[in-house]
PAROFI-697791 format. One record per residue: residue number from 1; x, y, z of N, C-alpha, C in turn. Coordinates in nm, 4 decimals. Example, Ala and Ser with C-alpha at 12.3 -4.5 7.8 and 13.67 -1.06 7.14 Angstrom:
<pt i="1" n_u="1.3190" n_v="-0.5690" n_w="0.7800" ca_u="1.2300" ca_v="-0.4500" ca_w="0.7800" c_u="1.3200" c_v="-0.3300" c_w="0.7800"/>
<pt i="2" n_u="1.2850" n_v="-0.2250" n_w="0.7080" ca_u="1.3670" ca_v="-0.1060" ca_w="0.7140" c_u="1.2900" c_v="0.0030" c_w="0.7870"/>
//
This chain:
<pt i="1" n_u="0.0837" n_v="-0.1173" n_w="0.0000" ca_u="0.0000" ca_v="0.0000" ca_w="0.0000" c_u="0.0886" c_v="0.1243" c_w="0.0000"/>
<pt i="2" n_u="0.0883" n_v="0.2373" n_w="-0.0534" ca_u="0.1446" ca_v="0.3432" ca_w="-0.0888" c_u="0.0634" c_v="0.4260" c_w="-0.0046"/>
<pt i="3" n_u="0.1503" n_v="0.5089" n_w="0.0798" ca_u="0.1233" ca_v="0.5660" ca_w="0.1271" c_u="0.1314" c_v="0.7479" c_w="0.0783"/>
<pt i="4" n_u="0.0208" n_v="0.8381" n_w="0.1131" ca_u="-0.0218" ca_v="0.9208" ca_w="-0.0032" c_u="0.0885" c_v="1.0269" c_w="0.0604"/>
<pt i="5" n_u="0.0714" n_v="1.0896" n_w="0.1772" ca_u="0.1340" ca_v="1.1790" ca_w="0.2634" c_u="0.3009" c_v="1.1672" c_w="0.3383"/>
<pt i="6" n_u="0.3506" n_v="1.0560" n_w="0.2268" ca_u="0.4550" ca_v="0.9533" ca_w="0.2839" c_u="0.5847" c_v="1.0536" c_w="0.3238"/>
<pt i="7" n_u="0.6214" n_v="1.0670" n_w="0.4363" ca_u="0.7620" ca_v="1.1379" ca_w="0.5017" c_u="0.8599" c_v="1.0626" c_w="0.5247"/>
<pt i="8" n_u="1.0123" n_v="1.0736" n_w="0.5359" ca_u="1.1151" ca_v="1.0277" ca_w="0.5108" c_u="1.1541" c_v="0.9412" c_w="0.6699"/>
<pt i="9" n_u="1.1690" n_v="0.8270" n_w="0.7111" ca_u="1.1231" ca_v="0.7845" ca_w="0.8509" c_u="1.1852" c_v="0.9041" c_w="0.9410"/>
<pt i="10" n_u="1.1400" n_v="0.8694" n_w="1.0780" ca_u="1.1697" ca_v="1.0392" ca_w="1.1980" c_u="1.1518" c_v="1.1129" c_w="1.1275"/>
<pt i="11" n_u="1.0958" n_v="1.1528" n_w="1.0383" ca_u="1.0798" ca_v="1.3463" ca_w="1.0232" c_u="0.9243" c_v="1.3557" c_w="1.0136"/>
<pt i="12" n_u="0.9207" n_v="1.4945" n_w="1.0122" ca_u="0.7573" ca_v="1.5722" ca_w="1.0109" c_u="0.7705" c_v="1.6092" c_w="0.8889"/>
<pt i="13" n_u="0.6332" n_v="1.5642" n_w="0.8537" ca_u="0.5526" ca_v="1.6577" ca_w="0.7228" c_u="0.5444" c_v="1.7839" c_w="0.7610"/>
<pt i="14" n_u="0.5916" n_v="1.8559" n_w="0.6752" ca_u="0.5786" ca_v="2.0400" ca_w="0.6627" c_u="0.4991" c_v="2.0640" c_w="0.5620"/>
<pt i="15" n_u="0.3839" n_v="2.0810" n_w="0.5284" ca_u="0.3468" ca_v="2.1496" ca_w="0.4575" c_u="0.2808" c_v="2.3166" c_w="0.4603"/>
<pt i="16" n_u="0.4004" n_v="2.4110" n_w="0.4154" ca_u="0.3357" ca_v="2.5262" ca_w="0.4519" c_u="0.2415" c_v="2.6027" c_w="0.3672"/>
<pt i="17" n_u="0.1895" n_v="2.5426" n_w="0.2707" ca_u="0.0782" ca_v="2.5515" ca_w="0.1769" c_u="-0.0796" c_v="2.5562" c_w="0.2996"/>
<pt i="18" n_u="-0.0745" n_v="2.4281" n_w="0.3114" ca_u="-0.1836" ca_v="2.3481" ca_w="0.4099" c_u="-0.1886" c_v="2.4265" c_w="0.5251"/>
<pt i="19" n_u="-0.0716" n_v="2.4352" n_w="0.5755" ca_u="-0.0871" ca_v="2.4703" ca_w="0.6968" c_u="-0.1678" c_v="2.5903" c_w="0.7007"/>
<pt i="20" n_u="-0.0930" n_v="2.6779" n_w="0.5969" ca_u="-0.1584" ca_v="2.8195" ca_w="0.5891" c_u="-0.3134" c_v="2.8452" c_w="0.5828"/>
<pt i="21" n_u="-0.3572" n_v="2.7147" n_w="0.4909" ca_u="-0.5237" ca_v="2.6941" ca_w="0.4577" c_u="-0.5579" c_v="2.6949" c_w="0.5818"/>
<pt i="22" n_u="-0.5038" n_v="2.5896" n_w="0.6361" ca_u="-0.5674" ca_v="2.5079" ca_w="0.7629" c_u="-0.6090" c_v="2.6149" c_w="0.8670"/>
<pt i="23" n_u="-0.4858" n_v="2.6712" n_w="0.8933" ca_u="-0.4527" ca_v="2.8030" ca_w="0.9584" c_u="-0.5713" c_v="2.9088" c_w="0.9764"/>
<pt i="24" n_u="-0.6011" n_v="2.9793" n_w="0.8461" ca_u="-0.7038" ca_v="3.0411" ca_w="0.7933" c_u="-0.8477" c_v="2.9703" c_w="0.8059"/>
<pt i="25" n_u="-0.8766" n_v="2.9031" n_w="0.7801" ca_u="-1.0034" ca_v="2.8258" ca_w="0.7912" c_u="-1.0050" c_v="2.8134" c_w="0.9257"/>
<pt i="26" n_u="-0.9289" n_v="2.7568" n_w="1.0336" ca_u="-0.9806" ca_v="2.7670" ca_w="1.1644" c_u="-0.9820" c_v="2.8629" c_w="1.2376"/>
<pt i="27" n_u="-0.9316" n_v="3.0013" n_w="1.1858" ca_u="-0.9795" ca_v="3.1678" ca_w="1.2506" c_u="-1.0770" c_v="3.1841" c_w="1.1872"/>
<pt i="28" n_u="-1.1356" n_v="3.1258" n_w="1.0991" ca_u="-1.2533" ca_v="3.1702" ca_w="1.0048" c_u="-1.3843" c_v="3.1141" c_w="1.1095"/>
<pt i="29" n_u="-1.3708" n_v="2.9782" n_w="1.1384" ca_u="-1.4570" ca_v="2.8717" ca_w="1.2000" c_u="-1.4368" c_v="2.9511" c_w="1.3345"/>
<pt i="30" n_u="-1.3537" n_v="2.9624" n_w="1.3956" ca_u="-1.3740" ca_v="3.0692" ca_w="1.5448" c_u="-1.4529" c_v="3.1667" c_w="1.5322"/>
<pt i="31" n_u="-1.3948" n_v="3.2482" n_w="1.4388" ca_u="-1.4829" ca_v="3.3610" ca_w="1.3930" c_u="-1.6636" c_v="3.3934" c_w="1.3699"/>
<pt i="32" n_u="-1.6475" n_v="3.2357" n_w="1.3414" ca_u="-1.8272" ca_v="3.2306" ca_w="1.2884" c_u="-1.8600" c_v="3.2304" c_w="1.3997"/>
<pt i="33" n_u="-1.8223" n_v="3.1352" n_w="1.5274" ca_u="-1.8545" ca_v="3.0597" ca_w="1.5933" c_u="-1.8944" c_v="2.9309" c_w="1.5793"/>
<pt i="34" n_u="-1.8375" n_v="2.8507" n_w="1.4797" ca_u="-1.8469" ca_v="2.7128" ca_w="1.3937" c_u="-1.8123" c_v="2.5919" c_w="1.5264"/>
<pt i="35" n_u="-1.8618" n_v="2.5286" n_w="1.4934" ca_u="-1.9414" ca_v="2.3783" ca_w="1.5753" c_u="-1.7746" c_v="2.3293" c_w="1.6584"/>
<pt i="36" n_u="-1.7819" n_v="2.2596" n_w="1.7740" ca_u="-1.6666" ca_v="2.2141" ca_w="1.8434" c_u="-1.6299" c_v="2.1087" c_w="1.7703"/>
<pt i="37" n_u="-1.6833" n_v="2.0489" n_w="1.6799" ca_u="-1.6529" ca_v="1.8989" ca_w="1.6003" c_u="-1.5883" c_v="1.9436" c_w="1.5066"/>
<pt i="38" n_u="-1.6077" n_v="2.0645" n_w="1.4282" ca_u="-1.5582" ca_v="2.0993" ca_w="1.3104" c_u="-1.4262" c_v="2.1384" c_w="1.3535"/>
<pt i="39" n_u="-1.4030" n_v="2.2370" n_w="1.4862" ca_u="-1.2856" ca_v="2.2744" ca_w="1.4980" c_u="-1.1979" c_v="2.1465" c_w="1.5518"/>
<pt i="40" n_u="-1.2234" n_v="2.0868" n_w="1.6142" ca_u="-1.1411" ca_v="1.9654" ca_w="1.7133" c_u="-1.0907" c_v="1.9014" c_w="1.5413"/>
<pt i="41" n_u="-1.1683" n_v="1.8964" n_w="1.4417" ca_u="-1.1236" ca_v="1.8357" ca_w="1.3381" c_u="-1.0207" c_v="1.9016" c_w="1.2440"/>
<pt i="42" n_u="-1.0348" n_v="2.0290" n_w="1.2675" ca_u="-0.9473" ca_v="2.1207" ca_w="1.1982" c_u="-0.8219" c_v="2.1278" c_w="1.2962"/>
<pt i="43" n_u="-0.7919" n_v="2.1200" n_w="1.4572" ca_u="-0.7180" ca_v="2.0854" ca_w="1.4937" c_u="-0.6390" c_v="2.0111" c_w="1.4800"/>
<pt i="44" n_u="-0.7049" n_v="1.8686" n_w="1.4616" ca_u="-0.6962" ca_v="1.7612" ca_w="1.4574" c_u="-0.5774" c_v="1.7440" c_w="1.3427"/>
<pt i="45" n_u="-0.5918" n_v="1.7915" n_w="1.2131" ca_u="-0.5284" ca_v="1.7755" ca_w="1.0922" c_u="-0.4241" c_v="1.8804" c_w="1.1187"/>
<pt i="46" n_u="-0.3869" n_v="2.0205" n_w="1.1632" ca_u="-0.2973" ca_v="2.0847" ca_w="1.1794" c_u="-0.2235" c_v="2.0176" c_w="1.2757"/>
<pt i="47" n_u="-0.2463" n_v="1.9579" n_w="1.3533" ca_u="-0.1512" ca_v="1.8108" ca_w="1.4256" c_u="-0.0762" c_v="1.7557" c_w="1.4169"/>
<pt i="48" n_u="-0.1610" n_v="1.7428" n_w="1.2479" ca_u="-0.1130" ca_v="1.5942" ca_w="1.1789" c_u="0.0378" c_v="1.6376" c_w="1.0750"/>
<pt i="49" n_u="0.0199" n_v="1.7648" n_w="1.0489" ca_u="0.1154" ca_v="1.8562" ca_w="1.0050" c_u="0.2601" c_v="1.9515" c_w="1.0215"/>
<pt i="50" n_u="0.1837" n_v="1.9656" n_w="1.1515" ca_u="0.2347" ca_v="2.0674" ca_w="1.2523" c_u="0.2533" c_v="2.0435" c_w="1.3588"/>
<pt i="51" n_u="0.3314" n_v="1.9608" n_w="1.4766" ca_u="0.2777" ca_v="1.8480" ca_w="1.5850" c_u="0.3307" c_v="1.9942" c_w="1.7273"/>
<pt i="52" n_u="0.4205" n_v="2.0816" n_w="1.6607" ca_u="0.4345" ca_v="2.1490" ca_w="1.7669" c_u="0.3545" c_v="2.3188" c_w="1.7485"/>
<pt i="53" n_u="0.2654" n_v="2.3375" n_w="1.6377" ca_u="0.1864" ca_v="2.4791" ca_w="1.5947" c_u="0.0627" c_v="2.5042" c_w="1.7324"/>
<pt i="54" n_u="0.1386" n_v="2.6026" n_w="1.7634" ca_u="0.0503" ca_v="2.7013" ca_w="1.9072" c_u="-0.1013" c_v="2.7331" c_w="1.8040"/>
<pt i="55" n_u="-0.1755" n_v="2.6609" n_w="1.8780" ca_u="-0.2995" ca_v="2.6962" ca_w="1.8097" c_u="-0.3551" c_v="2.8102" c_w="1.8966"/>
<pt i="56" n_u="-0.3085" n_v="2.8611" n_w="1.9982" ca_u="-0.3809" ca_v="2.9449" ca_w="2.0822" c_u="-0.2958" c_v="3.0962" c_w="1.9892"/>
<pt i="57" n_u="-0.2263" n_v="3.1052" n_w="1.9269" ca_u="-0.1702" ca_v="3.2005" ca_w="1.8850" c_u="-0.2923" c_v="3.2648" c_w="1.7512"/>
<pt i="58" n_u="-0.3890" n_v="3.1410" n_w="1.7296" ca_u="-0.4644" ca_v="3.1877" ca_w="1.6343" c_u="-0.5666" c_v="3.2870" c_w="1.6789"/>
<pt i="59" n_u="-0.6021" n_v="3.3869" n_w="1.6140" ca_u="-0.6654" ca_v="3.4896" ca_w="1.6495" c_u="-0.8374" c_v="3.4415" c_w="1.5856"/>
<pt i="60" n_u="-0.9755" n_v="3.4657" n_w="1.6253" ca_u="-1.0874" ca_v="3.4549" ca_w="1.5717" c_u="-1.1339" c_v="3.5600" c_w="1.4240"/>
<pt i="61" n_u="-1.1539" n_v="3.5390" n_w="1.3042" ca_u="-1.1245" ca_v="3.6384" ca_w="1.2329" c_u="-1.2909" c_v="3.6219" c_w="1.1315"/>
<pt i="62" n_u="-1.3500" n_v="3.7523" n_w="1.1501" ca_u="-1.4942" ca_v="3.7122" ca_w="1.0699" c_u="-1.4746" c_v="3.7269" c_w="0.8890"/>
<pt i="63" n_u="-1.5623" n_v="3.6369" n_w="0.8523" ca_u="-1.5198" ca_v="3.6495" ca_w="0.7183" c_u="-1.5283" c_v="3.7677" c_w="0.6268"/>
<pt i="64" n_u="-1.4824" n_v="3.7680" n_w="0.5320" ca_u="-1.5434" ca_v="3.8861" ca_w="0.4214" c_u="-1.6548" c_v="3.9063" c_w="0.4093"/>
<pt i="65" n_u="-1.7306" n_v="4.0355" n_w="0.3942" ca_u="-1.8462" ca_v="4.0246" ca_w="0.3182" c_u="-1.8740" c_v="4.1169" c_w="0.2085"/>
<pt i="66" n_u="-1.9076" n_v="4.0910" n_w="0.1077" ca_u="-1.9251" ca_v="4.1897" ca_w="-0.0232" c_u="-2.0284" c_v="4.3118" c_w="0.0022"/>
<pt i="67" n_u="-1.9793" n_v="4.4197" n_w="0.0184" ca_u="-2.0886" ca_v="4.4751" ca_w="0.0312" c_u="-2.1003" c_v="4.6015" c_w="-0.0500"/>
<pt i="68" n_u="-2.0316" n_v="4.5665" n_w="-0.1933" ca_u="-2.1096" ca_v="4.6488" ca_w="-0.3294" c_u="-2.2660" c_v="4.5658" c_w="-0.3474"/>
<pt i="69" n_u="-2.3149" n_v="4.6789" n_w="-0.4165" ca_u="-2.4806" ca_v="4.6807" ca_w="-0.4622" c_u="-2.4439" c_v="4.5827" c_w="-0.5699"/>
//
């Protein structure tokens, strides 16, 4: 089986693409006030990425809203 996310043995996956998404999407989900399942899951995967990223450093951030006519 091939593994999809495969890292070199002892090391961490870095992805600072993801992370950045990840990052963003869970100040977004604070921001709304989005469900404890959604965030524990968005945690969950910045974890999986990031095993030492201060999630308390993330700030709550409300989304855009368009507000031309």
């Amino acid at each position: 089986m091939v593994r999809i996310l495969a890292t070199p043995e002892g090391s961490v996956m870095r992805n600072t693409y993801a992370l950045f998404g990840l990052r963003r999407l869970y100040a977004e989900r604070l921001g709304r006030g989005g469900s404890k399942a959604d965030l524990a899951h968005i945690r969950a995967v910045i974890r999986m990425i990031s095993p030492d990223e201060d999630l308390t450093t993330i700030k709550p951030v409300r989304p855009h809203t368009n507000r031309k006519g």
